[in-house]
C-alpha positions as a Markdown table, in Angstrom:
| # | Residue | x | y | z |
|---|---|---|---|---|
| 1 | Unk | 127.3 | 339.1 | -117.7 |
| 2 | Unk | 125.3 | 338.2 | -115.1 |
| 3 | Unk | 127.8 | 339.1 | -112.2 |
| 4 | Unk | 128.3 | 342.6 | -114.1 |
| 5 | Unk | 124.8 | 343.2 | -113.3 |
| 6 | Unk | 124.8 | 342.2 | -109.9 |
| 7 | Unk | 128.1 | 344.0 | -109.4 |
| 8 | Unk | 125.9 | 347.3 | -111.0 |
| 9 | Unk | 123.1 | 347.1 | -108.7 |
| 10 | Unk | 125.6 | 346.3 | -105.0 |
| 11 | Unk | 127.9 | 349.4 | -106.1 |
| 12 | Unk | 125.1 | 351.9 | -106.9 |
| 13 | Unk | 124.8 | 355.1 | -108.8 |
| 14 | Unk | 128.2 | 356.0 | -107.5 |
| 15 | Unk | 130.6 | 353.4 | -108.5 |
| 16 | Unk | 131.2 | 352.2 | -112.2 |
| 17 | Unk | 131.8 | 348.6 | -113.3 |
| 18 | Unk | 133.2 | 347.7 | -116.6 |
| 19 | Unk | 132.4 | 344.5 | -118.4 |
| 20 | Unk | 134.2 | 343.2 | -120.2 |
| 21 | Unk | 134.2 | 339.8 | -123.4 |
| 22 | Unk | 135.9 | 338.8 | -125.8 |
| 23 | Unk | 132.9 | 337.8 | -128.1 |
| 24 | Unk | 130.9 | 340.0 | -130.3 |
| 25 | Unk | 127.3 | 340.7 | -129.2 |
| 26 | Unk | 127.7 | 340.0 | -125.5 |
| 27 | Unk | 128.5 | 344.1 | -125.0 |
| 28 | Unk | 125.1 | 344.7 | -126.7 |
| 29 | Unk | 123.2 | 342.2 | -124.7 |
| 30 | Unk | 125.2 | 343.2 | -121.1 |
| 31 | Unk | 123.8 | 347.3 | -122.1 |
| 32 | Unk | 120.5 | 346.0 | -123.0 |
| 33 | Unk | 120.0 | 344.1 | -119.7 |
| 34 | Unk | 121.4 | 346.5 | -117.6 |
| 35 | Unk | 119.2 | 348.9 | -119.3 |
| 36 | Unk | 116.2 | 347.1 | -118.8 |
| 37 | Unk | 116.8 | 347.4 | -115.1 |
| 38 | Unk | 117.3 | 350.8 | -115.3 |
| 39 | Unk | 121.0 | 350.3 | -114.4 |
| 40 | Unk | 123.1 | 353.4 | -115.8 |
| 41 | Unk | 126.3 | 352.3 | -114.6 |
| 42 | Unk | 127.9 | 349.5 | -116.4 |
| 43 | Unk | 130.0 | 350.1 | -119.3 |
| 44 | Unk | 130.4 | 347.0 | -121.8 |
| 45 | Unk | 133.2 | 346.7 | -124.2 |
| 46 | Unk | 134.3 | 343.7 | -126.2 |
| 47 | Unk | 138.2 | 343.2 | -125.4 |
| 48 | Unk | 140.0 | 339.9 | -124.9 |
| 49 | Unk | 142.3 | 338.8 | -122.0 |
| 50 | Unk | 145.3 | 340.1 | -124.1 |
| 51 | Unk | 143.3 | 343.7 | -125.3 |
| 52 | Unk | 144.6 | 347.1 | -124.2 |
| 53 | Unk | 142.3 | 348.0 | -121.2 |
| 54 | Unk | 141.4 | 351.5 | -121.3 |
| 55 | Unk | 140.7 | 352.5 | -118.0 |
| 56 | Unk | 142.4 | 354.8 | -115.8 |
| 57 | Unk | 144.4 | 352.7 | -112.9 |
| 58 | Unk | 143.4 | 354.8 | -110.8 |
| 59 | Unk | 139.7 | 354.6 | -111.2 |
| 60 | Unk | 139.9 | 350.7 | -110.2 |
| 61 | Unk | 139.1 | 349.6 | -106.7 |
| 62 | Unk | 138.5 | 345.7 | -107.3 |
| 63 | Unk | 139.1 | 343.6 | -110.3 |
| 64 | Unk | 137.6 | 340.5 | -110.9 |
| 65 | Unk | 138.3 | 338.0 | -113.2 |
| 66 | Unk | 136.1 | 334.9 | -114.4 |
| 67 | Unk | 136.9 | 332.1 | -116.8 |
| 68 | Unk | 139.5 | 333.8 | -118.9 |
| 69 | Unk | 142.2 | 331.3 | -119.3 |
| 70 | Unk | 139.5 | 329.1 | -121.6 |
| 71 | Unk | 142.4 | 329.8 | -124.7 |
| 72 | Unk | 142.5 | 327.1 | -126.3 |
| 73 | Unk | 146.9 | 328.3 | -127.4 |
| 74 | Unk | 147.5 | 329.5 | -123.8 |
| 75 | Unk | 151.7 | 328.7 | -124.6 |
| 76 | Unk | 151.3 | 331.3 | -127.7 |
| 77 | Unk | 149.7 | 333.9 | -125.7 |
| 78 | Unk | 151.9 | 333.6 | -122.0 |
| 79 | Unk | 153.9 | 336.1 | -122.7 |
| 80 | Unk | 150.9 | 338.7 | -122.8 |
| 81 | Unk | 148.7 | 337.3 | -120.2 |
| 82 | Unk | 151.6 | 336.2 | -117.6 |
């Protein structure tokens, strides 16, 4: 959550970032501390690692991941994430 913030403030009023969790609430609490600092351009979703991501490819200049092979049945999932 953090890093999406930082991320907001480097890039600027011209450059989107997307956060994104797999855990309810943390969407809520990313757009209300991004808010509070007056930061307008971070959209937060909840998805998981194995979610439909609904941006356009295009729109995408870096991607960065953090700590989101913590599932606990990664064999069950490889086929989606891998």
């Amino acid at each position: 959550m953090d890093h999406s913030i930082r991320t907001a403030e480097i890039v600027g009023p011209s450059g989107t970032v997307y956060g994104f969790d797999k855990w309810s609430g943390v969407e809520n609490t990313l757009s209300q501390k991004s808010g509070l600092r007056g930061l307008k351009n971070i959209l937060a979703q909840k998805l998981g690692i194995t979610g439909l991501l609904l941006v356009n490819a295009d729109s995408i200049d870096v991607c960065w991941l953090a700590t989101v092979l913590h599932i606990l049945d990664v064999l069950k999932k490889k086929d989606i994430i891998f």
